[in-house]
N, CA and C atoms as an extended XYZ file, in Angstrom:
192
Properties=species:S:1:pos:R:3:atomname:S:1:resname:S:1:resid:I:1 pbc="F F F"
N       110.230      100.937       55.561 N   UNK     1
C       110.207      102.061       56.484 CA  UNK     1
C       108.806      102.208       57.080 C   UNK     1
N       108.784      102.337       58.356 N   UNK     2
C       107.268      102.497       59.226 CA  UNK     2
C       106.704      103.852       58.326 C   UNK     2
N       105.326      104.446       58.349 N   UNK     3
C       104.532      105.244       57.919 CA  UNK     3
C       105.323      106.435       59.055 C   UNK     3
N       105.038      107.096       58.596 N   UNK     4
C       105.395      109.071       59.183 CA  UNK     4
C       104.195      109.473       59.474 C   UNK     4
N       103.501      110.659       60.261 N   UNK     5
C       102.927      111.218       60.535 CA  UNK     5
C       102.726      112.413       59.557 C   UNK     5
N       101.040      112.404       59.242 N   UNK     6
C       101.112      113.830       58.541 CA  UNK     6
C       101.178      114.540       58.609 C   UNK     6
N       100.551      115.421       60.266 N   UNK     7
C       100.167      116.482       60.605 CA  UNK     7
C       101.656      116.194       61.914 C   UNK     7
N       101.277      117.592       61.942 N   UNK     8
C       102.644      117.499       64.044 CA  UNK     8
C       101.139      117.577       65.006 C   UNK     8
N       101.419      116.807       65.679 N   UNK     9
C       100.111      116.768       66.832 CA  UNK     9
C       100.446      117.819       67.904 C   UNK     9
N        99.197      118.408       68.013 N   UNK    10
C        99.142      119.821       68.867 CA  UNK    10
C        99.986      119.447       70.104 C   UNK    10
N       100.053      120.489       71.088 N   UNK    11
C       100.226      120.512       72.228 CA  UNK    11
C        99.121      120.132       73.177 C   UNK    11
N        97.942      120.678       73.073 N   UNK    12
C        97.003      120.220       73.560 CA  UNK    12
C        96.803      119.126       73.592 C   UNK    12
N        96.559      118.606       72.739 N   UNK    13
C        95.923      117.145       71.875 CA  UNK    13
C        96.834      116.290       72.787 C   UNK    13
N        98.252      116.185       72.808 N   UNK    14
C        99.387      115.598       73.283 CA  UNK    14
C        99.226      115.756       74.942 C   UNK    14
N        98.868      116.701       75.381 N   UNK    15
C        98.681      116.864       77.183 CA  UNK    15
C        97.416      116.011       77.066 C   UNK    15
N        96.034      116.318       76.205 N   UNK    16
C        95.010      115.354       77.363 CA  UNK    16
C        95.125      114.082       76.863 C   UNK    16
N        96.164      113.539       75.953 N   UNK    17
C        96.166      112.316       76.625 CA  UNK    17
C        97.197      111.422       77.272 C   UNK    17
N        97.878      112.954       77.836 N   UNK    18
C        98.912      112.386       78.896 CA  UNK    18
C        98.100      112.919       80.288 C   UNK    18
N        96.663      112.612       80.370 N   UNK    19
C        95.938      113.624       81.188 CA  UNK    19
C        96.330      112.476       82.258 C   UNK    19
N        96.216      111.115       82.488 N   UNK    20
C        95.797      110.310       82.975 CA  UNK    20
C        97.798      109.533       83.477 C   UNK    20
N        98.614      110.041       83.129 N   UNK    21
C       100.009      109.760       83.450 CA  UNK    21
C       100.268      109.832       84.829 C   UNK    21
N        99.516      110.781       85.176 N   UNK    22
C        99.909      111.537       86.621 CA  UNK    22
C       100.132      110.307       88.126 C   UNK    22
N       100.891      110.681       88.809 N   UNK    23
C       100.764      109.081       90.198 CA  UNK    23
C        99.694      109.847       91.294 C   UNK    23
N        99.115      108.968       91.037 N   UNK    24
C        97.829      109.471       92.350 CA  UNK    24
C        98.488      109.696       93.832 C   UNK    24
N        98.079      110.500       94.383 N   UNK    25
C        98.378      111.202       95.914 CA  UNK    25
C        98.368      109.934       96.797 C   UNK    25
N        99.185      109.801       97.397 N   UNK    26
C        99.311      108.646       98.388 CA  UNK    26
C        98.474      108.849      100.019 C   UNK    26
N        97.523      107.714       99.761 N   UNK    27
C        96.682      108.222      100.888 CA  UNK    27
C        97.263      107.527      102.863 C   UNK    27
N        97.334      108.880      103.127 N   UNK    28
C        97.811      108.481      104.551 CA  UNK    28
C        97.302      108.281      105.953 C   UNK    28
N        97.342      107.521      106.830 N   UNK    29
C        96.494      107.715      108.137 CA  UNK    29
C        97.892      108.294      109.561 C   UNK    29
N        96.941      108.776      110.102 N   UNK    30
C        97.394      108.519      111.567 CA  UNK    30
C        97.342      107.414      112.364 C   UNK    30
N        98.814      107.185      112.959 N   UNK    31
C        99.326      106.334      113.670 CA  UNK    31
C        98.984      106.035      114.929 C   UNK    31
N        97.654      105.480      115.676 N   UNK    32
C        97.300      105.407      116.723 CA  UNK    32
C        97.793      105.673      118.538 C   UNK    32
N        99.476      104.688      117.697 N   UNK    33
C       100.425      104.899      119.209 CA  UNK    33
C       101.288      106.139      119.145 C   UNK    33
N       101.898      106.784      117.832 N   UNK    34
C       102.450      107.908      117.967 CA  UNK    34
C       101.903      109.033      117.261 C   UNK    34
N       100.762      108.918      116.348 N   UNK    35
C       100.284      109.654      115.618 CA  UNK    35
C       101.144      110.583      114.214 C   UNK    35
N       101.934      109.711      114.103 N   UNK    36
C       102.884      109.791      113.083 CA  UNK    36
C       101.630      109.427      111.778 C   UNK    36
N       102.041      109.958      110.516 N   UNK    37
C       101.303      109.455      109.320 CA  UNK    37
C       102.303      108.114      109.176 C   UNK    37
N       101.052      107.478      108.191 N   UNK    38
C       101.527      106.608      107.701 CA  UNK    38
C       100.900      105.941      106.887 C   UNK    38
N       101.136      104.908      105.809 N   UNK    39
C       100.473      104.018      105.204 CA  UNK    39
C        99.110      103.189      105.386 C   UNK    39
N        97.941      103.064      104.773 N   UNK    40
C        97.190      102.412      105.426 CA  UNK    40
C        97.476      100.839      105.555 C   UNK    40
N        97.188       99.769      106.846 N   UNK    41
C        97.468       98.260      107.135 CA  UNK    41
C        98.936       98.359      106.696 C   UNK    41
N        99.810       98.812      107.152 N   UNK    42
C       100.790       98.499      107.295 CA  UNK    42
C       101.844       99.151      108.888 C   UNK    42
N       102.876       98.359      108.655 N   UNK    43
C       103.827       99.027      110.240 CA  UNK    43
C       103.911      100.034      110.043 C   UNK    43
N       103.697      100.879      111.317 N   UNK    44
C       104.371      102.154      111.591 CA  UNK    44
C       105.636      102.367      111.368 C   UNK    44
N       106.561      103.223      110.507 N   UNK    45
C       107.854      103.528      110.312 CA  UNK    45
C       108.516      104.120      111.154 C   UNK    45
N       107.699      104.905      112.215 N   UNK    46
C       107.988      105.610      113.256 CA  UNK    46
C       107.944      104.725      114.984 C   UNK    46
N       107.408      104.210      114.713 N   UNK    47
C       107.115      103.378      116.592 CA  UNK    47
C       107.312      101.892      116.042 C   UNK    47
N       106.508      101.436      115.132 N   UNK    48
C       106.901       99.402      114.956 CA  UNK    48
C       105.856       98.931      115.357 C   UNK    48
N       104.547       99.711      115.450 N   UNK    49
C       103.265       98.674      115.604 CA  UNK    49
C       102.645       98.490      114.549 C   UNK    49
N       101.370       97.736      114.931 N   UNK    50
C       100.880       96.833      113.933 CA  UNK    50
C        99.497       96.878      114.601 C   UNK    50
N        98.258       97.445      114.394 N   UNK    51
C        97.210       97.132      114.835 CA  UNK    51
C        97.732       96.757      116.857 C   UNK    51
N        98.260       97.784      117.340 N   UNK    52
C        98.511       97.787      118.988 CA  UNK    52
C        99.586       96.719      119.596 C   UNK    52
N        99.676       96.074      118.137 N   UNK    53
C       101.620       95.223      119.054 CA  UNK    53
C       102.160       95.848      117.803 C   UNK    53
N       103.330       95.777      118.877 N   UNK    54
C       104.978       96.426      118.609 CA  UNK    54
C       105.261       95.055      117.941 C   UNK    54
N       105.634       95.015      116.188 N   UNK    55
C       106.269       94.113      115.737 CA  UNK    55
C       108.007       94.080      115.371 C   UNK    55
N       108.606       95.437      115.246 N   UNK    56
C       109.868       95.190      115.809 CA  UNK    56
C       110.283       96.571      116.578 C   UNK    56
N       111.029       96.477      117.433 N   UNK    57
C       111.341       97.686      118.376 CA  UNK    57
C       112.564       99.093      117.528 C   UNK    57
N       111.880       99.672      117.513 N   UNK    58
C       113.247      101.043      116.711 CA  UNK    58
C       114.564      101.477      117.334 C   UNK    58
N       115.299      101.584      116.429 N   UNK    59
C       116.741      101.548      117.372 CA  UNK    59
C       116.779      103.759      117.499 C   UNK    59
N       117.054      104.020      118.532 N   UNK    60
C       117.531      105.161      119.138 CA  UNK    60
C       118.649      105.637      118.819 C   UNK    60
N       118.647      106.856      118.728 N   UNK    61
C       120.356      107.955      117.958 CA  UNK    61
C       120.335      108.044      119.822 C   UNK    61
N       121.836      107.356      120.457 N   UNK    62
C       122.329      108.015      121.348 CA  UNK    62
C       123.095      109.384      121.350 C   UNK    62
N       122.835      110.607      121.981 N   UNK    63
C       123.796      111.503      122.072 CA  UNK    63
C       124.688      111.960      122.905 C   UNK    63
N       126.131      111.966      122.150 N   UNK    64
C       127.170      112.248      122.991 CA  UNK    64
C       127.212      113.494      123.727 C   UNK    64
């Protein structure tokens, strides 16, 4: 049988060293051609450029 614990480990004790678990804030830029946020060096999700070319064109909601 593995060893048991002697003591119950605090609450505290147990948060700071889940201090460091957390997902860091995702850092975003503005989108030059539409000013949409977005990812840094990567395509726009919103327009399809790439450093000033359009690498694929976005498809449009027609309305009836």
């Amino acid at each position: 049988m593995p060893p048991q614990p002697k003591r119950k480990i605090s609450k505290g004790r147990r948060d700071r060293r889940r201090a460091h678990d957390a997902l860091p804030a995702l850092h975003l830029v503005r989108c030059p051609q539409c000013g949409a946020l977005r990812r840094p060096h990567s395509v726009c999700p919103d327009c399809g450029t790439y450093k000033g070319e359009t690498v694929f064109e976005m498809k449009t909601k027609e309305k009836k």
